[in-house]
C-alpha positions in Angstrom: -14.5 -8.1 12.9 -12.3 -5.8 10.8 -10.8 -9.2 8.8 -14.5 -9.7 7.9 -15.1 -5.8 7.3 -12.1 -6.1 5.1 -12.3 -9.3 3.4 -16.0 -7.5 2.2 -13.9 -4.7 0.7 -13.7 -2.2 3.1 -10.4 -0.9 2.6 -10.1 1.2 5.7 -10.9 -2.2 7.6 -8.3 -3.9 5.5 -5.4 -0.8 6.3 -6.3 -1.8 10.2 -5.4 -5.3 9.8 -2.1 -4.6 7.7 -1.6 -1.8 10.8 -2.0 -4.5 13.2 0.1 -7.5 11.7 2.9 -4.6 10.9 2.9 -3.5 14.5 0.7 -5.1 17.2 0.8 -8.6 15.4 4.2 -8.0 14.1 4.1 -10.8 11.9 5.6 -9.2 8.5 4.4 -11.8 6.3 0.8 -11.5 6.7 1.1 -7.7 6.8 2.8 -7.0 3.3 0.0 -9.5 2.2 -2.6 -7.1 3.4 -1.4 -4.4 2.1 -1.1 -5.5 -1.2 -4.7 -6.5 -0.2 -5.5 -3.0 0.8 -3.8 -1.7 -2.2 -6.0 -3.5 -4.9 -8.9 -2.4 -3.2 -7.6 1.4 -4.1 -6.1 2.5 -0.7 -4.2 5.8 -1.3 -1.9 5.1 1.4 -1.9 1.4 0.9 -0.1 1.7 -2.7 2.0 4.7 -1.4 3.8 2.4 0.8 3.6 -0.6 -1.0 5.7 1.6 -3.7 8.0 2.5 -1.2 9.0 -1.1 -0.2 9.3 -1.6 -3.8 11.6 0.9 -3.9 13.4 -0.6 -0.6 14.2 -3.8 -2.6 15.2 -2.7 -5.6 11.8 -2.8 -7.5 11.4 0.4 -9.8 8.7 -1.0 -12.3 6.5 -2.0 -9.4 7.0 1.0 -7.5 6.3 3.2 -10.0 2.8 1.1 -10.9 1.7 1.2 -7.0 3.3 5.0 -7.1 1.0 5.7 -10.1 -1.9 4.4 -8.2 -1.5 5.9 -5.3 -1.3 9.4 -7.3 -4.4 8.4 -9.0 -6.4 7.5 -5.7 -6.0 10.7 -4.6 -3.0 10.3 -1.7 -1.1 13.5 -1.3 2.3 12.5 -1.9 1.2 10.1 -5.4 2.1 12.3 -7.5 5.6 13.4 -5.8 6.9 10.1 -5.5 6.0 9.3 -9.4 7.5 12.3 -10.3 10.9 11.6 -8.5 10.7 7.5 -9.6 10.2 8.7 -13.0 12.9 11.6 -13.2 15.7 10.7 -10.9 
């Protein structure tokens, strides 16, 4: 049910699937490919941690995009992690 909640755009659907093929499925692959899922659909959280595993492999042009859009959605700590991307 939430695949086809998600796949409709519902991006608190889509966060649930990531959440379960990141830790109940715990198939990695298919996670990071709904988050970035999640994140295009304009999940705060989504693109907050999709900018940090950016940041985990070496990525700083992409994390500060995703970092930039999390700000933007409206996630708390957006705007922090742009600010410390941006002025190390």
């Amino acid at each position: 049910r939430q695949k086809g909640l998600a796949r409709s755009g519902d991006k608190r659907a889509s966060f649930n699937v990531y959440s379960h093929y990141w830790s109940a499925g715990n198939d990695k692959v298919k996670a990071m490919e709904w988050l970035k899922y999640t994140a295009e659909l304009g999940h705060g959280s989504a693109q907050y941690i999709l900018a940090q595993n950016y940041i985990h492999n070496g990525d700083t042009p992409s994390a500060i995009y995703w970092a930039k859009r999390s700000r933007d959605s409206g996630y708390p700590n957006g705007a922090a992690l742009v600010e410390s991307l941006e002025n190390p």
